[in-house]
N, CA, C and O of each residue as an XYZ file, in Angstrom:
760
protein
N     -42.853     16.392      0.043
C     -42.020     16.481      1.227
C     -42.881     16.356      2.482
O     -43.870     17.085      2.570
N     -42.542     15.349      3.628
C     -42.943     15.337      4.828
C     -42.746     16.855      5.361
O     -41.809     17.601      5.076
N     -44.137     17.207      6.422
C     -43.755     18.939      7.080
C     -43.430     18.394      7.981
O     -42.837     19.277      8.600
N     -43.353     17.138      8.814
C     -42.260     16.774     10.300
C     -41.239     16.992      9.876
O     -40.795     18.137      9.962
N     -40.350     15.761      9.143
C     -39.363     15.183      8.579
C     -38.636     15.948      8.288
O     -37.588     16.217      8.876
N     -39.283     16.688      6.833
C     -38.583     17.478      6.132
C     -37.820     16.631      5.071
O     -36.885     16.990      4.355
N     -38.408     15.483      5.136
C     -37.988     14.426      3.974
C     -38.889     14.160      2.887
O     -40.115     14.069      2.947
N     -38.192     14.055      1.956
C     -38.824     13.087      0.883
C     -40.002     12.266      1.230
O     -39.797     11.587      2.237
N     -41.323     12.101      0.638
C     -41.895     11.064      1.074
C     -41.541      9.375      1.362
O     -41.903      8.674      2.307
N     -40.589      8.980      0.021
C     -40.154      7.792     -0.269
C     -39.464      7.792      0.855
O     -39.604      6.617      1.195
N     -38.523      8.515      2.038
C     -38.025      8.659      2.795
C     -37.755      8.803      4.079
O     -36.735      8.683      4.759
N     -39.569      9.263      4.422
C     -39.909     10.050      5.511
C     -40.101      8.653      6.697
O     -40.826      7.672      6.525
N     -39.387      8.882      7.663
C     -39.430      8.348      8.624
C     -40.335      8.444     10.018
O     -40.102      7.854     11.073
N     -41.374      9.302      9.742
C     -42.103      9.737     10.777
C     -42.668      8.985     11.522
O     -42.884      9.166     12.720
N     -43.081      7.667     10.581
C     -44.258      6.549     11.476
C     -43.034      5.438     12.231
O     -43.423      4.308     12.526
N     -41.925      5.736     12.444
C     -40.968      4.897     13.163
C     -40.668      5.972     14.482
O     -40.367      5.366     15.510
N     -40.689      6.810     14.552
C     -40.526      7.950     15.682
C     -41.402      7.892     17.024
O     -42.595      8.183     17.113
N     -40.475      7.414     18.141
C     -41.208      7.017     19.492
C     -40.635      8.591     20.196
O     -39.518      9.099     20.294
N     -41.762      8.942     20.526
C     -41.227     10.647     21.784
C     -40.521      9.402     23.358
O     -40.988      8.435     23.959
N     -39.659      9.932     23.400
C     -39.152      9.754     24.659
C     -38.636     11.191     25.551
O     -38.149     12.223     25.089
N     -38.990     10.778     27.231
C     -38.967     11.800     27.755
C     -37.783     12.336     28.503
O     -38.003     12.170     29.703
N     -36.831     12.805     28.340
C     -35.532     13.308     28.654
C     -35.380     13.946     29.478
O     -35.792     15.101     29.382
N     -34.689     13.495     30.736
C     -34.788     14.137     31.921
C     -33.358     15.385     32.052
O     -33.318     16.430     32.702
N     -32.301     14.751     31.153
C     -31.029     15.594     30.924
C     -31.675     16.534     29.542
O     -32.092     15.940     28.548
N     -31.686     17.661     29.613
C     -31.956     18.422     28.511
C     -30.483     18.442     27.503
O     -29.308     18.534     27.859
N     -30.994     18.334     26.326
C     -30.287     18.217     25.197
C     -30.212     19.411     24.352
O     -31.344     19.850     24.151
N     -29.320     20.077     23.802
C     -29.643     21.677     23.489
C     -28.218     21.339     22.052
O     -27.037     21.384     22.398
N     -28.512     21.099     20.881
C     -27.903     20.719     19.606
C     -27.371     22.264     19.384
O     -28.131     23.070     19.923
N     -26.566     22.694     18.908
C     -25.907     23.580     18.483
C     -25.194     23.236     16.731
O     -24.026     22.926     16.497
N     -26.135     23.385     15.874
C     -25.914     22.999     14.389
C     -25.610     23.966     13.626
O     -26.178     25.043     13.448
N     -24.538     23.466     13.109
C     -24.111     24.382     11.820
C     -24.948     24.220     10.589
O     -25.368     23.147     10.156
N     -25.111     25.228     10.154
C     -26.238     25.769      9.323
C     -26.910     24.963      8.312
O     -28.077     24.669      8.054
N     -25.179     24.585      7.592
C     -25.188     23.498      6.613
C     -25.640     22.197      6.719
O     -25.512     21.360      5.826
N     -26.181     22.001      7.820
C     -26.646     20.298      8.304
C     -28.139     20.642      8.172
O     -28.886     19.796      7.680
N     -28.586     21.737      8.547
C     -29.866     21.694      8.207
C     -30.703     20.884      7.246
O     -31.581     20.036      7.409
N     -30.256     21.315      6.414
C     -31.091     20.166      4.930
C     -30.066     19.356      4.320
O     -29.889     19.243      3.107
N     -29.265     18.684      5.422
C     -28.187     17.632      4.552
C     -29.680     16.619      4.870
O     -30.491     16.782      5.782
N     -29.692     15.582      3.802
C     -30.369     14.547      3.740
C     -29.736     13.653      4.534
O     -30.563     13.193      5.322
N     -28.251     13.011      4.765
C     -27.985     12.365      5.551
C     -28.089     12.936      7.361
O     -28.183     12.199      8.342
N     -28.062     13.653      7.352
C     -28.416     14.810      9.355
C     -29.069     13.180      9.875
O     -29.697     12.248      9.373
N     -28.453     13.560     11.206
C     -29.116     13.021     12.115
C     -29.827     13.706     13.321
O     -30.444     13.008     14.127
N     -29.779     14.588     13.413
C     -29.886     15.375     14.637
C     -31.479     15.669     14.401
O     -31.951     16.252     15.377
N     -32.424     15.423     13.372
C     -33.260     15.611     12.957
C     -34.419     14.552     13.720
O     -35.578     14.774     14.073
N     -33.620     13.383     13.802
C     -34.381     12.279     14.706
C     -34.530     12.487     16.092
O     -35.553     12.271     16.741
N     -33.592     12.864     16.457
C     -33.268     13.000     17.762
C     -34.317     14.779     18.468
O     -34.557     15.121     19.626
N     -34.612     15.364     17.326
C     -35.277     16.358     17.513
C     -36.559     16.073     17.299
O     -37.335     16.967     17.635
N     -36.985     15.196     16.886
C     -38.409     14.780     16.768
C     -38.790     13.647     18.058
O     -39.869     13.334     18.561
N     -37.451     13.228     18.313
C     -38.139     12.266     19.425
C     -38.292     12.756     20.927
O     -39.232     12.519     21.687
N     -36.983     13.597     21.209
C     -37.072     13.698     22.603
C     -37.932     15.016     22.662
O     -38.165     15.917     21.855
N     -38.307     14.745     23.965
C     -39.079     15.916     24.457
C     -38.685     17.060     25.080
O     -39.316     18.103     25.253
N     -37.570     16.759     25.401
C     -36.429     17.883     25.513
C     -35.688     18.727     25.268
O     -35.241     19.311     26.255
N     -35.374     19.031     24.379
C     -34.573     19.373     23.469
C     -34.777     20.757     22.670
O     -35.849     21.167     22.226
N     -33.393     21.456     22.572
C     -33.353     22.810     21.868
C     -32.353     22.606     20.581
O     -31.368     21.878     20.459
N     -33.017     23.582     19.604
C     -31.395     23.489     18.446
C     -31.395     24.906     17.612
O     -32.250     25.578     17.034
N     -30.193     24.989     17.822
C     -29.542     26.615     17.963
C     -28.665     26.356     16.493
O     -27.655     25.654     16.448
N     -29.223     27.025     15.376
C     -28.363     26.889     13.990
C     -27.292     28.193     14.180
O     -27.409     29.325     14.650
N     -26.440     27.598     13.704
C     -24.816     28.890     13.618
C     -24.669     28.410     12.362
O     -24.876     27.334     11.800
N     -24.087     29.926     11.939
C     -23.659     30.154     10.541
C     -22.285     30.104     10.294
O     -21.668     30.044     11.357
N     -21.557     30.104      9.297
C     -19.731     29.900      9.549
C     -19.660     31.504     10.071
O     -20.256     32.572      9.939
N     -18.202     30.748     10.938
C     -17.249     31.943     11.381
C     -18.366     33.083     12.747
O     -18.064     34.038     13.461
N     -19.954     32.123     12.476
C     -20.828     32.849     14.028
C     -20.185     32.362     15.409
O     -20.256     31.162     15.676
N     -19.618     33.163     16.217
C     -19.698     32.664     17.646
C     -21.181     32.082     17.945
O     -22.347     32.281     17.603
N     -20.460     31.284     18.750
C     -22.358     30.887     19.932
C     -22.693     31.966     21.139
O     -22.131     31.658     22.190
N     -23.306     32.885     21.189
C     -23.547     33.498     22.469
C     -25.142     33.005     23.067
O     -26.205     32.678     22.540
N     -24.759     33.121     24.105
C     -26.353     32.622     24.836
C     -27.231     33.533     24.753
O     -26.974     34.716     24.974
N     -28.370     33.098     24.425
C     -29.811     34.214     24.456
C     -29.085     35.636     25.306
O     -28.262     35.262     26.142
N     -29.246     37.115     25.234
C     -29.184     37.915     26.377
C     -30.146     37.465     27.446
O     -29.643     37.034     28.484
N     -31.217     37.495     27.360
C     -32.148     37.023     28.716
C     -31.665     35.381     28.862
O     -32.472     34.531     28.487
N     -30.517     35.006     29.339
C     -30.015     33.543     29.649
C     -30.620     33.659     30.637
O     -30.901     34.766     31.096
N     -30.989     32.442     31.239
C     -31.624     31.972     32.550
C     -30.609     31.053     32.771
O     -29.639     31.025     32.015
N     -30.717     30.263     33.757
C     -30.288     28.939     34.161
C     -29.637     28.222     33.340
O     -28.504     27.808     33.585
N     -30.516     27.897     31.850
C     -29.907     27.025     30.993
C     -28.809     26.786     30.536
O     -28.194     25.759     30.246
N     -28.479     28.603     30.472
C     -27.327     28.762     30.217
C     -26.320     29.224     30.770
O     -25.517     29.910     30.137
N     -26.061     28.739     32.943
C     -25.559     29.026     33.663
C     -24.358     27.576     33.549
O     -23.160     27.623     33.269
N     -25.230     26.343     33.886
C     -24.124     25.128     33.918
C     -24.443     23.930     32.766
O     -24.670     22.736     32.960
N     -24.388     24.559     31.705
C     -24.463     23.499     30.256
C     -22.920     22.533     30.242
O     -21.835     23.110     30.313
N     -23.012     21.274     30.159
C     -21.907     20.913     29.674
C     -21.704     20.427     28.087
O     -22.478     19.730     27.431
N     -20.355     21.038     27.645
C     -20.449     20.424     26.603
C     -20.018     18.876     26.073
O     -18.927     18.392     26.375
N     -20.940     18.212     25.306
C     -20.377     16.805     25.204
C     -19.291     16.804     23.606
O     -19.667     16.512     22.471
N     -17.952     17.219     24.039
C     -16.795     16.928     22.963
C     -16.043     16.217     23.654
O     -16.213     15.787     24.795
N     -14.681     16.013     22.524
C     -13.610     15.355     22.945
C     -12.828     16.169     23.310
O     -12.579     17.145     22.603
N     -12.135     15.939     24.725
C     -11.453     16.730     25.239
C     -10.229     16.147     25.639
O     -10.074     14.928     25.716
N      -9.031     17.290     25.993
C      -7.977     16.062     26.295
C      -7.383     16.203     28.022
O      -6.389     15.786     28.617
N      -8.654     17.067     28.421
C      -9.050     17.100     29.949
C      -9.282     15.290     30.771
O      -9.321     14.800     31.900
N      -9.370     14.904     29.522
C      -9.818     13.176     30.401
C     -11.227     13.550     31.223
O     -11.638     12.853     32.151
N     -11.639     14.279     30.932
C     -13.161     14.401     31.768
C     -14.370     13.445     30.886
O     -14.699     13.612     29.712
N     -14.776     12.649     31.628
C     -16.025     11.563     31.486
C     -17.310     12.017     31.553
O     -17.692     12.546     32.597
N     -18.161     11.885     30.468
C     -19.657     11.671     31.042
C     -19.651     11.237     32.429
O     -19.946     12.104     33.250
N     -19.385     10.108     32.847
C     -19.655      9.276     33.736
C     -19.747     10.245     35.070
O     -20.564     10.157     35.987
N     -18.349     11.483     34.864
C     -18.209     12.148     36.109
C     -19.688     13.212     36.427
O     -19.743     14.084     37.294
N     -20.897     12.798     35.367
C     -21.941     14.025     36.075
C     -22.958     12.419     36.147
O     -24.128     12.681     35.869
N     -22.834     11.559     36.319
C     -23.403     10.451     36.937
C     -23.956     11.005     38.562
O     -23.001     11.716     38.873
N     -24.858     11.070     39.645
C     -25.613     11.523     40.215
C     -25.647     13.016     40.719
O     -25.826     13.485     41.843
N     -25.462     13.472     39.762
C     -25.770     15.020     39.738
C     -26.940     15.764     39.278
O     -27.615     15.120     38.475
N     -27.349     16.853     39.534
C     -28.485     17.255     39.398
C     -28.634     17.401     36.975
O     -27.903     18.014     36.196
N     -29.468     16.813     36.790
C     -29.408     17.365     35.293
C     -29.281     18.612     34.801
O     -29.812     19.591     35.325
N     -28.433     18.654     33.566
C     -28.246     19.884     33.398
C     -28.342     19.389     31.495
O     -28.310     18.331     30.866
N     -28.501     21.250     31.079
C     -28.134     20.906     29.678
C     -27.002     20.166     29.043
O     -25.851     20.495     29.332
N     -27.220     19.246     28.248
C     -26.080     18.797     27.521
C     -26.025     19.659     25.980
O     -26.980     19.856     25.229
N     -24.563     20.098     25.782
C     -25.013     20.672     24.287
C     -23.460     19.593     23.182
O     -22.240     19.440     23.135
N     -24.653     19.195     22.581
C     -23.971     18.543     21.168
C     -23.647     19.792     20.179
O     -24.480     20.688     20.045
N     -22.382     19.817     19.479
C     -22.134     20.359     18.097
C     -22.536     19.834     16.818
O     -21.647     19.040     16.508
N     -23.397     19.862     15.927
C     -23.754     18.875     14.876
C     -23.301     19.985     13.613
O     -23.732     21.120     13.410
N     -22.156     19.114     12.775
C     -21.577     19.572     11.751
C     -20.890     18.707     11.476
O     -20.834     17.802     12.309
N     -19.980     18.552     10.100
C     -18.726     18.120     10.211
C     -17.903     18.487     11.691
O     -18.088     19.239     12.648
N     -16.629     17.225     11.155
C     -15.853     17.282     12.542
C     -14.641     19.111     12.014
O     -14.060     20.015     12.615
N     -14.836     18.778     10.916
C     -13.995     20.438     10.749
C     -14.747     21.767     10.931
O     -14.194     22.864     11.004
N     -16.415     21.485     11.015
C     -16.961     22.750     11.217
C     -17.384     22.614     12.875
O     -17.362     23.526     13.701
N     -17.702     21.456     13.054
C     -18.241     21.583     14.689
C     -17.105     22.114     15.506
O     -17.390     22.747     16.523
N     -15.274     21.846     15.032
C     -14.152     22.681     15.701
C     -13.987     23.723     15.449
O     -13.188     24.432     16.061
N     -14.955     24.258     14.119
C     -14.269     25.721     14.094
C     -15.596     26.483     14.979
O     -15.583     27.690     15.222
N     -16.892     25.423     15.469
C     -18.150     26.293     15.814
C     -17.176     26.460     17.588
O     -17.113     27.457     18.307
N     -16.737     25.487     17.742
C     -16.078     26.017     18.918
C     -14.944     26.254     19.187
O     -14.389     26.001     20.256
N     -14.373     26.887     18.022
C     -12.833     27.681     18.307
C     -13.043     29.105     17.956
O     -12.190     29.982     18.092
N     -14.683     29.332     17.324
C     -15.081     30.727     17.319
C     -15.640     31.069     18.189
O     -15.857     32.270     18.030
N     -16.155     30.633     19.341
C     -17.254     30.805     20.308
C     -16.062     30.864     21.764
O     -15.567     29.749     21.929
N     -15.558     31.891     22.765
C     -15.401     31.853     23.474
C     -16.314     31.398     24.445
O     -15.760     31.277     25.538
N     -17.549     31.091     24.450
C     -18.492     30.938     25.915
C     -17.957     29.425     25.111
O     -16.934     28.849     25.482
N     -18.722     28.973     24.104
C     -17.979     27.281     24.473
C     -17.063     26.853     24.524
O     -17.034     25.624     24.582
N     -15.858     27.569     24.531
C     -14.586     27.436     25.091
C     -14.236     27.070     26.382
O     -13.255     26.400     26.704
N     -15.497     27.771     27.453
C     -15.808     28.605     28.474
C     -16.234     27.481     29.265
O     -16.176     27.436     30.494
N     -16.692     26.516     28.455
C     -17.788     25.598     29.210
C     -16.895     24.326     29.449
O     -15.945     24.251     28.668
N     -17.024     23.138     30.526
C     -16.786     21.914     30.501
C     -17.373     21.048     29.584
O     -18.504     20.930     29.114
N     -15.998     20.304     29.412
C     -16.131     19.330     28.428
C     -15.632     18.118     29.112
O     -14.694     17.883     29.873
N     -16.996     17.136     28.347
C     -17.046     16.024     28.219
C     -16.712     15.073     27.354
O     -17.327     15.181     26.293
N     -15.788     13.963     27.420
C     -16.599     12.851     26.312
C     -16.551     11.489     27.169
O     -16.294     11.273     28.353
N     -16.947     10.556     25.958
C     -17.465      9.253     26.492
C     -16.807      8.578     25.129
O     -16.523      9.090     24.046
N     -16.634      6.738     25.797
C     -16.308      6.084     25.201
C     -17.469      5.630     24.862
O     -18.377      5.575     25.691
N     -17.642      5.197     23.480
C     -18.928      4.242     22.438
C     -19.314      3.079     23.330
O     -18.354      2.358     23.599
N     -20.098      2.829     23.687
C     -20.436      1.516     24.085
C     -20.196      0.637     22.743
O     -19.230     -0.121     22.655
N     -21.361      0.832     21.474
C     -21.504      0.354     20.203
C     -20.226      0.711     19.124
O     -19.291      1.449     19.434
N     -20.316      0.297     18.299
C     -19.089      0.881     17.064
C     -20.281      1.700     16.451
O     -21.393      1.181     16.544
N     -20.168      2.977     15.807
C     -20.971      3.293     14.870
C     -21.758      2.964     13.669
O     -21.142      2.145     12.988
N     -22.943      3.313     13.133
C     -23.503      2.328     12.397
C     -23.708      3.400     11.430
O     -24.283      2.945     10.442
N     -23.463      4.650     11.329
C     -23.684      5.650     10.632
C     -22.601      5.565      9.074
O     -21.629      6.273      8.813
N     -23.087      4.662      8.411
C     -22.409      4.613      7.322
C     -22.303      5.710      6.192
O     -21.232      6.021      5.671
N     -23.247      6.141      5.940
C     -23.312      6.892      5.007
C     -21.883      8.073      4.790
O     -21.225      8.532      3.856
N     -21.924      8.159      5.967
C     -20.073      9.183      5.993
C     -18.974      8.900      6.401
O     -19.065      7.805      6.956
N     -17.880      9.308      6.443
C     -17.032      8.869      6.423
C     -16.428      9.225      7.952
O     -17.009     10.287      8.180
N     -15.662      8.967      9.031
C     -15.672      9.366     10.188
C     -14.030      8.958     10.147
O     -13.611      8.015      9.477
N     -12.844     10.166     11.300
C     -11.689      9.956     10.482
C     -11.196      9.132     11.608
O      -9.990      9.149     11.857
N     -11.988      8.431     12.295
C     -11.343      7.781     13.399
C     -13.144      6.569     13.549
O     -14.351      6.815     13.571
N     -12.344      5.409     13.609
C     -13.306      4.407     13.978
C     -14.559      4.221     15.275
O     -15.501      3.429     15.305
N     -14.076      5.461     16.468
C     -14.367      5.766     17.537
C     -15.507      6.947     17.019
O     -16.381      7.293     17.813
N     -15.471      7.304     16.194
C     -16.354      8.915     15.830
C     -17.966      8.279     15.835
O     -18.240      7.253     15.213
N     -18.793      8.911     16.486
C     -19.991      8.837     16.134
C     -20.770     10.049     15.343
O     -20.435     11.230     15.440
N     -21.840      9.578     14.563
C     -23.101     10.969     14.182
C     -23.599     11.630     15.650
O     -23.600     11.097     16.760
N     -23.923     12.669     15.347
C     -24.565     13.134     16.445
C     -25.971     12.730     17.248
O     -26.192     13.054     18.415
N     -26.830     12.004     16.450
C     -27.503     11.120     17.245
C     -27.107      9.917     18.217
O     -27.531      9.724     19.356
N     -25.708      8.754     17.108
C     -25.483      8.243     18.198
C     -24.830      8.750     19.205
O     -24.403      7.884     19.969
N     -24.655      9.530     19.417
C     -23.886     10.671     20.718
C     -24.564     10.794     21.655
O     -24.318     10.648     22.852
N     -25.840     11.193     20.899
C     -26.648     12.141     22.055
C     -27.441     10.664     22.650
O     -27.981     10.795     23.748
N     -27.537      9.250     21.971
C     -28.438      8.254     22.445
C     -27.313      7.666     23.593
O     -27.806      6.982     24.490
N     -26.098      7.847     23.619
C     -24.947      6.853     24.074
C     -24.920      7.923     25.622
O     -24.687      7.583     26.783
N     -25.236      9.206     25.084
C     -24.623     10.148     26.816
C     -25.846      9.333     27.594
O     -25.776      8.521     28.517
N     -27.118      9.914     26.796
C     -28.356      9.996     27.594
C     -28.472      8.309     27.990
O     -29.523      8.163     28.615
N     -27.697      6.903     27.825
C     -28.177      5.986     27.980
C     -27.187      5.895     29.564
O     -27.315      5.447     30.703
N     -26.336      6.522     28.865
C     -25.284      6.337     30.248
C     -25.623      7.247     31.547
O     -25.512      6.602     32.590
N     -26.058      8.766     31.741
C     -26.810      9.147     32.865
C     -28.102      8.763     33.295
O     -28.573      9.090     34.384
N     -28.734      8.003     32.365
C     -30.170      8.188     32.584
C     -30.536      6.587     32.401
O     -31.591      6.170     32.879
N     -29.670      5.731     31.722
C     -30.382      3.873     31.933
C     -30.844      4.080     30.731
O     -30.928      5.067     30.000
N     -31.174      2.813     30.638
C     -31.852      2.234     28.786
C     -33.381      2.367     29.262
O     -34.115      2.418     28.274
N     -33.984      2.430     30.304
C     -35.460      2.712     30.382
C     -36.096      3.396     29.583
O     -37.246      2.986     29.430
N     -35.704      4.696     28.725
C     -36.419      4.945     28.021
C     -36.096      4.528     26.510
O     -36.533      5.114     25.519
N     -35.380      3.579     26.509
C     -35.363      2.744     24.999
C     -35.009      4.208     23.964
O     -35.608      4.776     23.051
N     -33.719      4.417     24.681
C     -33.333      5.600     23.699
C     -32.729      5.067     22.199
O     -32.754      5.756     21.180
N     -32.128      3.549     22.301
C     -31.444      2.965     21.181
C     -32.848      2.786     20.045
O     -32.874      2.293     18.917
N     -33.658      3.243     20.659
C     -34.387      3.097     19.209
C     -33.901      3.848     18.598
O     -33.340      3.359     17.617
N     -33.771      5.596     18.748
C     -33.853      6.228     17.868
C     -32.492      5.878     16.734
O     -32.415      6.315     15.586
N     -31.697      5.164     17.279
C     -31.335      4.358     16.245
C     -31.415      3.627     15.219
O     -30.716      3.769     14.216
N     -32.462      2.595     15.413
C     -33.514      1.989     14.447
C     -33.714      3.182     13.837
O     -32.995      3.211     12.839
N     -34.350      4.195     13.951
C     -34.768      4.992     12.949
C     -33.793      5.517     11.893
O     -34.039      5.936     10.763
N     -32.319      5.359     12.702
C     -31.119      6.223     12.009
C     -30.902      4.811     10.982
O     -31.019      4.928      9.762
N     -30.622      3.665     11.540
C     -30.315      2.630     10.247
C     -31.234      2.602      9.139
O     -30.704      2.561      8.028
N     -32.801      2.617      9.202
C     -33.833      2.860      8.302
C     -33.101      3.418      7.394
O     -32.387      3.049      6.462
N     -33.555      4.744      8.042
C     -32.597      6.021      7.094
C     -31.320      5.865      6.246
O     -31.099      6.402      5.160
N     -30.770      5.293      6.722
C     -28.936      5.385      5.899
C     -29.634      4.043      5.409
O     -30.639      4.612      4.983
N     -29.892      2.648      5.127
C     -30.440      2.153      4.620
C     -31.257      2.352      3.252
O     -31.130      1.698      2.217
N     -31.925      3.171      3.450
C     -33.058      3.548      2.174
C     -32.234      5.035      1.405
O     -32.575      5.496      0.316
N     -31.108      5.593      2.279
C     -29.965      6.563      1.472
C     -29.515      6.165      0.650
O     -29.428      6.568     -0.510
N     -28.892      4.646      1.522
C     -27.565      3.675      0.036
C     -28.356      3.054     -0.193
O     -27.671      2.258     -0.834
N     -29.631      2.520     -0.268
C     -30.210      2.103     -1.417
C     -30.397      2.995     -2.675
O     -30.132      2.540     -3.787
N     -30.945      4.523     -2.470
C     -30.962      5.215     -3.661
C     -29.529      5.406     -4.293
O     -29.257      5.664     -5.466
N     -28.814      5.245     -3.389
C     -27.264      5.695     -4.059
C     -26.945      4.243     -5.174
O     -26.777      4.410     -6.382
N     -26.917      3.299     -4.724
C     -27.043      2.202     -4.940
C     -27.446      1.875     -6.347
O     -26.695      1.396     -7.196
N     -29.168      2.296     -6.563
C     -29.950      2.334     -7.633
C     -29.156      3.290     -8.591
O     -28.661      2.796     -9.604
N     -29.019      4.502     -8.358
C     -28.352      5.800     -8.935
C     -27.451      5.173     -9.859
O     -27.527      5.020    -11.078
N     -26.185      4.693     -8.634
C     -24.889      4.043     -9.661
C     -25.355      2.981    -10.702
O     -24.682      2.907    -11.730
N     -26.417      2.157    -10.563
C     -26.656      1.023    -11.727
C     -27.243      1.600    -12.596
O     -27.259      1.057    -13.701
N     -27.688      2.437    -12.481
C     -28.267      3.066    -13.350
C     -27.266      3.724    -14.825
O     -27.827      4.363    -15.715
């Protein structure tokens, strides 16, 4: 097992991983169970940016903020679907602030925030895909759904510009689901 990765060697994606420097802080809020899913994405996205926090919840845990919250956790927005009609676009020249992604299923990332009054608490965002998703490996119940990497590459391209060549960390995500359904692939002929 890779100690970055946390992958398989046959698997490990480490020597494709560019650090990019994130001026919007990114703060993942993962349900527990994604931790060691082999398909996770949020794993790339935590190795690349330089920004970035990730806060594991357990089922049925509210999210509460550190007691000693500072700032971070004064004006976080959250990036879901909301039926507020509120846009990424609308924190377009505003001062940066945390963005927090939910990474779970779409049935556990709603129950991480239908248990959590503070993220209830918070503004919500979403954004339309620039790309269609490329995250094959799962199943998504709407054609519009992204993994949580492409999420977090699609906000940060839209406040912040493609300058820091955030769509790589994509490349790294196709690798990955690539060399997944290949073993799946092999498995079934087998």
């Amino acid at each position: 097992m890779c100690a970055q990765c946390a992958r398989h060697l046959t698997t490990c994606y480490c020597q494709l991983i560019e650090t990019k420097t994130n001026a919007w802080p990114v703060c993942i809020i993962q349900h527990v169970k994604e931790t060691t899913h082999a398909k996770g994405t949020a794993r790339i996205a935590q190795l690349s940016l330089s920004n970035i926090k990730t806060i594991q919840l357990a089922d049925r845990d509210p999210f509460v903020p550190p007691e000693k919250a500072n700032d971070y956790w004064q004006r976080p927005a959250l990036i879901y679907p909301n039926t507020e009609n509120n846009d990424v676009l609308e924190l377009l020249g505003t001062e940066p602030r945390p963005l927090i992604f939910l990474d779970g299923t779409w049935r556990k990332s709603k129950a991480m925030l239908l248990n959590s009054p503070y993220l209830r608490s918070l503004p919500r965002y979403s954004f339309s895909p620039e790309r269609p998703s490329s995250y094959r490996i799962r199943k998504a119940s709407s054609p519009d759904y992204l993994s949580t990497l492409e999420s977090i590459v699609s906000v940060l391209e839209t406040l912040e510009g493609r300058e820091n060549n955030y769509a790589q960390m994509l490349e790294v995500m196709d690798w990955m689901v690539d060399r997944q359904l290949g073993f799946i692939e092999t498995k079934n002929a087998d």
